[in-house]
C-alpha positions as CSV (number, residue, x, y, z in Angstrom):
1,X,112.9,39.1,243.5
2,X,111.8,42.9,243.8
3,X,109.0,42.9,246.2
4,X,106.0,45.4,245.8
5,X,107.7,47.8,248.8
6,X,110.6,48.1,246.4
7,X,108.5,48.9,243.9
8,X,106.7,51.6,244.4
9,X,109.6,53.0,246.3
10,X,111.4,52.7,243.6
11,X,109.6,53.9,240.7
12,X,109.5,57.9,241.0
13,X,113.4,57.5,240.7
14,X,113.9,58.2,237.0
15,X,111.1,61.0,237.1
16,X,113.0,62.4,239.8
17,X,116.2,63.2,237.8
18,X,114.4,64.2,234.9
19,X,112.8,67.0,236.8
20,X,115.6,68.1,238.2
21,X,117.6,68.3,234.8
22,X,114.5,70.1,233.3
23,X,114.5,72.6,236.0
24,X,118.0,73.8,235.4
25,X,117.8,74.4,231.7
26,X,117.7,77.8,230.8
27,X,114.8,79.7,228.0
28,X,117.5,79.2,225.1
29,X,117.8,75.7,225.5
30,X,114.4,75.3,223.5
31,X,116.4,71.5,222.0
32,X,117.1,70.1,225.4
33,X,113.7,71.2,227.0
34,X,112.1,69.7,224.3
35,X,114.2,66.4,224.8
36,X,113.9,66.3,228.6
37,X,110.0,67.1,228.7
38,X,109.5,64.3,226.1
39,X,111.2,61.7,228.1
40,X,109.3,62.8,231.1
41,X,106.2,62.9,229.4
42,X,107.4,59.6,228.5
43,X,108.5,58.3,232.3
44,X,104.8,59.2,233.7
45,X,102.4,57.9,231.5
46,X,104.7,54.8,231.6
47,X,103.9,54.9,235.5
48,X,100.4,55.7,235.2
49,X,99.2,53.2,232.8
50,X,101.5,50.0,234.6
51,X,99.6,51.3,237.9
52,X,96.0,51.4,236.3
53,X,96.5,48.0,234.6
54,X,98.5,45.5,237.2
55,X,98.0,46.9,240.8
56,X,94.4,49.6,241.0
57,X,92.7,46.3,240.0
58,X,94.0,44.3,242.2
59,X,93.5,46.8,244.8
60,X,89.3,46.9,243.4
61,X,89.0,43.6,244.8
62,X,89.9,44.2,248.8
63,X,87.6,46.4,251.0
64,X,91.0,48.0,252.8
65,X,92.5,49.2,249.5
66,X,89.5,50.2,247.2
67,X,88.9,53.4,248.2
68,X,92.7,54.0,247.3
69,X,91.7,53.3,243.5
70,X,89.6,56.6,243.0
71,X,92.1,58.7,244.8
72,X,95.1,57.1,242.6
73,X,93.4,57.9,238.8
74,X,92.6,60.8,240.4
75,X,96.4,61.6,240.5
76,X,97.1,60.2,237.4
77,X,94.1,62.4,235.6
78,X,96.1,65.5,237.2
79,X,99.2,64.6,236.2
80,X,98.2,64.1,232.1
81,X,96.0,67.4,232.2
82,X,99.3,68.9,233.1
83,X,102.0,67.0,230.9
84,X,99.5,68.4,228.2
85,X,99.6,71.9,229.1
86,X,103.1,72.2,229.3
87,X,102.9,70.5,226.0
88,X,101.2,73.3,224.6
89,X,103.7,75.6,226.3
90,X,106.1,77.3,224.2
91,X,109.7,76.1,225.6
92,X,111.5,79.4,225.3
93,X,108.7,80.8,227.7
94,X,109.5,81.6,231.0
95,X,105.9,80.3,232.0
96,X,107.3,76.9,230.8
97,X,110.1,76.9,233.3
98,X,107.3,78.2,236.2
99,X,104.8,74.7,234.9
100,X,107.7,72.3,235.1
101,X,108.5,74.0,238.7
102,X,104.6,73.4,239.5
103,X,104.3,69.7,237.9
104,X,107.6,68.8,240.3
105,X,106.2,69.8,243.3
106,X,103.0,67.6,242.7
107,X,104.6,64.7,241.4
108,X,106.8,64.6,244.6
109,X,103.9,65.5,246.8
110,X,102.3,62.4,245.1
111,X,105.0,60.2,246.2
112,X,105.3,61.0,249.4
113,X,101.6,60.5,249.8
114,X,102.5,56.9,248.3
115,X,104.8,56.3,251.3
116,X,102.8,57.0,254.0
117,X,99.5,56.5,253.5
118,X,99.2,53.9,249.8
119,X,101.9,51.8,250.5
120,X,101.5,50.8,253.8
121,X,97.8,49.6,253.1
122,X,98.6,48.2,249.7
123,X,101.4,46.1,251.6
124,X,99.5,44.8,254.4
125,X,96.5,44.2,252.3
126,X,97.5,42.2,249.3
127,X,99.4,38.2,249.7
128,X,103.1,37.4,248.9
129,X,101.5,35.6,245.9
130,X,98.9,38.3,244.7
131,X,102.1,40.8,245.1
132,X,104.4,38.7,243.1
133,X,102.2,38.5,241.0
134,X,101.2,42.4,240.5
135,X,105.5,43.0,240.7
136,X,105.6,39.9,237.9
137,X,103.3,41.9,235.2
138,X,104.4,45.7,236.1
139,X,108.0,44.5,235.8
140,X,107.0,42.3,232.6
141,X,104.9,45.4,231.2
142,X,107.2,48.3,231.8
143,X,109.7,45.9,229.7
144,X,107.5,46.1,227.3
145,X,106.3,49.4,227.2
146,X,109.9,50.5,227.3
147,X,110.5,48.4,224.0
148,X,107.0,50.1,222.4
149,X,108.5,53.9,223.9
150,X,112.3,52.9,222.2
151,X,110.3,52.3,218.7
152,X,108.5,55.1,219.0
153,X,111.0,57.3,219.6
154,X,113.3,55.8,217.0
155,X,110.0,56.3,214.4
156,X,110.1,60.1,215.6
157,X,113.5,60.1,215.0
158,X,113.5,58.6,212.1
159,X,110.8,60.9,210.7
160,X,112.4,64.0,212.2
161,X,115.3,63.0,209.8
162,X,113.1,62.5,206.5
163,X,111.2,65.7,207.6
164,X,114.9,67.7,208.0
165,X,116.1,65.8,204.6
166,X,112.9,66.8,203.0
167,X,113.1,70.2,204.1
168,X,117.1,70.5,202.9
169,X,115.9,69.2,199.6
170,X,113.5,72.0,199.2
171,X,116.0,74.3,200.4
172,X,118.1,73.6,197.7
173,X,115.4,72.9,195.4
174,X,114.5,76.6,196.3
175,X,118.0,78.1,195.8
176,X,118.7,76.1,192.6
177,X,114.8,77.7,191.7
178,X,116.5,80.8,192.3
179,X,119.7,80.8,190.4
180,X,117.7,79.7,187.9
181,X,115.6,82.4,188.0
182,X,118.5,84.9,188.5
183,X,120.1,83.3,185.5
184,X,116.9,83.9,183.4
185,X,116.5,87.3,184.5
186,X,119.9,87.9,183.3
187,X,119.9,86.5,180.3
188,X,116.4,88.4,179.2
189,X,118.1,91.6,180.5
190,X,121.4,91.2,178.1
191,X,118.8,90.0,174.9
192,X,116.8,93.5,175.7
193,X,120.3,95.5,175.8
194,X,121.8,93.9,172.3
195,X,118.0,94.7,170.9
196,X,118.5,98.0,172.1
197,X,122.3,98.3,171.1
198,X,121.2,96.9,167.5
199,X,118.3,99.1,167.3
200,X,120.5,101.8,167.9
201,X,123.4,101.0,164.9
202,X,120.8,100.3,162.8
203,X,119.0,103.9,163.9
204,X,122.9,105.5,163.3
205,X,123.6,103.7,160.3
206,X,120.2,104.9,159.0
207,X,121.3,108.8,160.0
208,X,124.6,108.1,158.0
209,X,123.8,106.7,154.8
210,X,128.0,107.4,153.5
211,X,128.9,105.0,156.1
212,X,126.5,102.7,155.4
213,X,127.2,102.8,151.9
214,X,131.0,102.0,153.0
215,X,130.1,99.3,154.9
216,X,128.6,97.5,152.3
217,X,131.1,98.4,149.4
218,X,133.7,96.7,152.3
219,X,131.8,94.0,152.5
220,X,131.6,93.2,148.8
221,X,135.3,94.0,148.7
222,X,135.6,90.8,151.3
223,X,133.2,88.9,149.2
224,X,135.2,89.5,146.1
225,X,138.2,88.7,147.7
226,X,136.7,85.5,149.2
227,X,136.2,84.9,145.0
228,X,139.3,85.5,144.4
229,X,140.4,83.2,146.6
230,X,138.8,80.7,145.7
231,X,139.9,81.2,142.1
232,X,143.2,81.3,143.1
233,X,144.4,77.8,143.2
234,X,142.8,77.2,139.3
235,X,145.2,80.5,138.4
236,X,147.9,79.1,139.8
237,X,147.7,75.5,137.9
238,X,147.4,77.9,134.9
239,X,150.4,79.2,135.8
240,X,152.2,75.8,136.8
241,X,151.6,74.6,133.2
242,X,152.2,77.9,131.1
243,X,155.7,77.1,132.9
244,X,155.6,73.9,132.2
245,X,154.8,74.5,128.6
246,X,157.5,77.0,128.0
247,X,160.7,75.1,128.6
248,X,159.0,72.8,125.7
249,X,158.5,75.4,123.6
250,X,161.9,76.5,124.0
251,X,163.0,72.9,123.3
252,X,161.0,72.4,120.4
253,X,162.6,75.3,119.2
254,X,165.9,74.1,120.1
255,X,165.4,70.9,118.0
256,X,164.1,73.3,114.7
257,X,167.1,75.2,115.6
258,X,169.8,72.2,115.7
259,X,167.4,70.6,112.3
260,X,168.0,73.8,110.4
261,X,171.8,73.6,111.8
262,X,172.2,69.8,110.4
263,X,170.0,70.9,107.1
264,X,171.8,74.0,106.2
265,X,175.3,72.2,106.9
266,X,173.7,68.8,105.1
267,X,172.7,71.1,102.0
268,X,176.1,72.9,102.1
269,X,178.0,70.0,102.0
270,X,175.7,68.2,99.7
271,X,176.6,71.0,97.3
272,X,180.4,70.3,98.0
273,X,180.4,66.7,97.4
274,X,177.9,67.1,94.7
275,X,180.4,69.6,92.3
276,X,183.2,66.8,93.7
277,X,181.2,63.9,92.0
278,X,180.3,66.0,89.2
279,X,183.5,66.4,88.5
280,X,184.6,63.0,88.9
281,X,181.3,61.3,87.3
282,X,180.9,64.1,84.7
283,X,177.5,64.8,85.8
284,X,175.9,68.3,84.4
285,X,174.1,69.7,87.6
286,X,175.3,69.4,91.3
287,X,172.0,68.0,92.4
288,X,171.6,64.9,90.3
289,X,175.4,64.2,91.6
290,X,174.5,65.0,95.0
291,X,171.4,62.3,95.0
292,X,173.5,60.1,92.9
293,X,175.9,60.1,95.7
294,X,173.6,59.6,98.5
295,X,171.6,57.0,97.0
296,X,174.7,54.5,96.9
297,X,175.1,55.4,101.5
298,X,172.6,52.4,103.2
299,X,170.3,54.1,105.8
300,X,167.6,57.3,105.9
301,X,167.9,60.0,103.7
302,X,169.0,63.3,104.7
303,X,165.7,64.9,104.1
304,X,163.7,62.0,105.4
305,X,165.0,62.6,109.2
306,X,164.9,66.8,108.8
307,X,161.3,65.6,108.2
308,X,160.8,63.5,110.8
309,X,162.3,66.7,113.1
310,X,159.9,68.3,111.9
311,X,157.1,66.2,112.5
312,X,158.4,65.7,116.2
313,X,158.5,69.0,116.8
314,X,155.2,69.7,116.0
315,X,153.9,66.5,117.6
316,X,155.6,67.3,121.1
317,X,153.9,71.0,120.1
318,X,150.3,69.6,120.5
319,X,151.4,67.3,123.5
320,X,152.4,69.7,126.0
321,X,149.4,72.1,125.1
322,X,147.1,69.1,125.9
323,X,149.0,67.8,128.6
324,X,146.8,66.6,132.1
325,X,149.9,66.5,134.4
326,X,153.9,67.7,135.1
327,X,154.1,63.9,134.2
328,X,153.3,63.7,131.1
329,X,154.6,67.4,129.9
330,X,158.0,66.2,131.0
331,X,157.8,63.0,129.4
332,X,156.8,64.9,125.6
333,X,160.2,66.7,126.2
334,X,162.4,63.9,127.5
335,X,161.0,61.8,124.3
336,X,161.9,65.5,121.8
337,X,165.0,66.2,123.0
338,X,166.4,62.7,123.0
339,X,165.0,62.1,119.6
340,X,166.4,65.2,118.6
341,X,169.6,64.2,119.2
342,X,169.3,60.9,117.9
343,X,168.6,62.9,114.4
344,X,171.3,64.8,114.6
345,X,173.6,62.4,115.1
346,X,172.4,60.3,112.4
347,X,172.6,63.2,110.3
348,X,176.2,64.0,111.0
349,X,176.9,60.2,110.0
350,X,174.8,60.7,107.3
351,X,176.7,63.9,106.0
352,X,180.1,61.7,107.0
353,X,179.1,58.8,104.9
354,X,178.3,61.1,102.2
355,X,182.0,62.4,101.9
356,X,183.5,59.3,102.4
357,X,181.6,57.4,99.8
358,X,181.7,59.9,97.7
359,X,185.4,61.0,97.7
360,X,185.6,56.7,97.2
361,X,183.2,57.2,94.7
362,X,185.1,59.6,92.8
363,X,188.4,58.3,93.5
364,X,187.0,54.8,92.0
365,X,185.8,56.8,89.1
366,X,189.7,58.7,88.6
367,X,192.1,55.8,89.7
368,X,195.4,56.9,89.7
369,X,196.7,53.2,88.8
């Protein structure tokens, strides 16, 4: 167990070394100074206050060692008065360097006083138990203390840290203030040149009324054209079904065409076989042979299908004009010309039956037996 001797011997050890880091730093090392005066600052007022709480009042209570009590706050009074001015001491200062020098040479003045003349009386006077007891609580409270000085300084750390995270945030809170700003600024001086470029066409375009006036016939050119445009795609369906139509005019035609084709060659050879049957039946006029004849053929008269040609053609007329679609235009021709065809070849067997019945007719009318 650490007797009282050991004690106070042993106490100005950790003070020592701080000194003697402290007094070898130089005026630029304002970080270090800081950090080595704090934990001085920290060392001695841990020293004082174990002292003036476990051993000066145990020291009150004998007659050999009270009048060492006075002395001993005495010291301790000295030795805050001076932690507090070099406190207040800027650390780059060369007077800083010359207060530490000043504070060393006390504090080790101190303890040598302790050794000759404080601890042997404090020894002598006090019992093994009363100085087990004072060794018990400084050991006990300088834990303690030590914990409370470790808090502390982890708090000041701690808040050393918000206070440099704070002040980074209104850095950049600052600069992004800034750019913002700067952007502003820029943007307010590019509006007030295109004012000032604007006002100026307008002032040029005002001095130049030709050019103004060209601008805006241009500009109603592109309008126009946009109109055009746009009226484009109902001109070119117009198109589409004018060019639809025409092939079905030109197929209607065909089909009048190949009708007066099978009615010129129907009346031609009705003619023909009508002086034939005449002849053989003794008729007086062509015509009444010529229906006499095709009245004894089975089917359609000649005339009814040039009619129904006819009729055809001018229906498929009126159905392309009022056709919605390619579709249905397509489908009016498709249904002329095959219908056409149809006619034509009914009239060509019509015209055949004709001569054949009627060269029967007439050879039935002449036998030669």
């Amino acid at each position: 167990m650490t007797t009282i001797r050991q004690l106070i011997e042993s106490s100005p050890k950790r003070a020592n070394e701080l000194f003697a880091r402290l007094v070898d730093t130089s005026e630029t090392a304002i970080k270090t100074r800081d950090r080595l005066f704090s934990q001085l600052k920290d060392e001695l007022e841990l020293q004082a206050r174990l002292e003036e709480q476990h051993l000066l009042p145990v020291l009150k209570k004998h007659k050999d060692t009270k009048g060492l009590v006075a002395d001993a706050l005495n010291d301790n009074r000295q030795t805050r008065e001076l932690l507090a001015e070099l406190e207040r001491t800027p650390k780059e200062s060369e007077a800083f360097g010359t207060k530490v020098a000043e504070l060393r040479k006390a504090f080790q003045q101190h303890v040598r006083d302790d050794k000759k003349d404080f601890l042997p009386v404090v020894v002598k006077a006090l019992s093994d138990e009363e100085a087990s007891a004072v060794v018990g609580k400084i050991e006990d409270g300088k834990a303690k203390l030590e914990a409370e000085q470790r808090a502390e300084a982890d708090e000041r750390r701690a808040d050393t840290r918000r206070q440099a995270d704070e002040a980074e945030r209104e850095k950049a809170g600052q600069a992004r203030a800034e750019q913002d700003e700067a952007a502003r600024a820029k943007a307010e001086k590019a509006e007030k040149a295109e004012t000032e470029r604007s006002r100026k066409e307008a002032a040029a375009a005002e001095a130049t009324p030709p050019a103004a006036a060209r601008k805006a016939d241009d500009a109603r050119k592109a309008d126009d054209g946009k109109g055009n445009r746009k009226e484009a795609p109902r001109q070119s369906e117009s198109r589409d079904k004018a060019e639809a139509e025409r092939p079905a005019a030109e197929l209607v035609d065909a089909g009048e065409k190949v009708a007066r084709m099978v009615m010129t060659a129907g009346a031609e050879g009705t003619r023909d076989l009508g002086k034939a049957l005449r002849v053989a039946s003794g008729a007086d006029q062509p015509q009444e042979a010529a229906a006499k004849a095709e009245s004894l053929v089975p089917g359609p008269s000649m005339m009814d299908l040039l009619g129904e040609q006819a009729r055809h053609a001018m229906q498929v007329t009126v159905a392309v004009s009022t056709a919605r679609s390619m579709n249905d235009i397509a489908r009016a021709q498709g249904d002329f010309l095959t219908g056409s065809f149809q006619r034509m070849t009914q009239l060509n067997a019509r015209y055949l039956s004709l001569l054949r019945d009627g060269m029967g007719f007439g050879a039935f009318l002449n036998p030669r037996h």
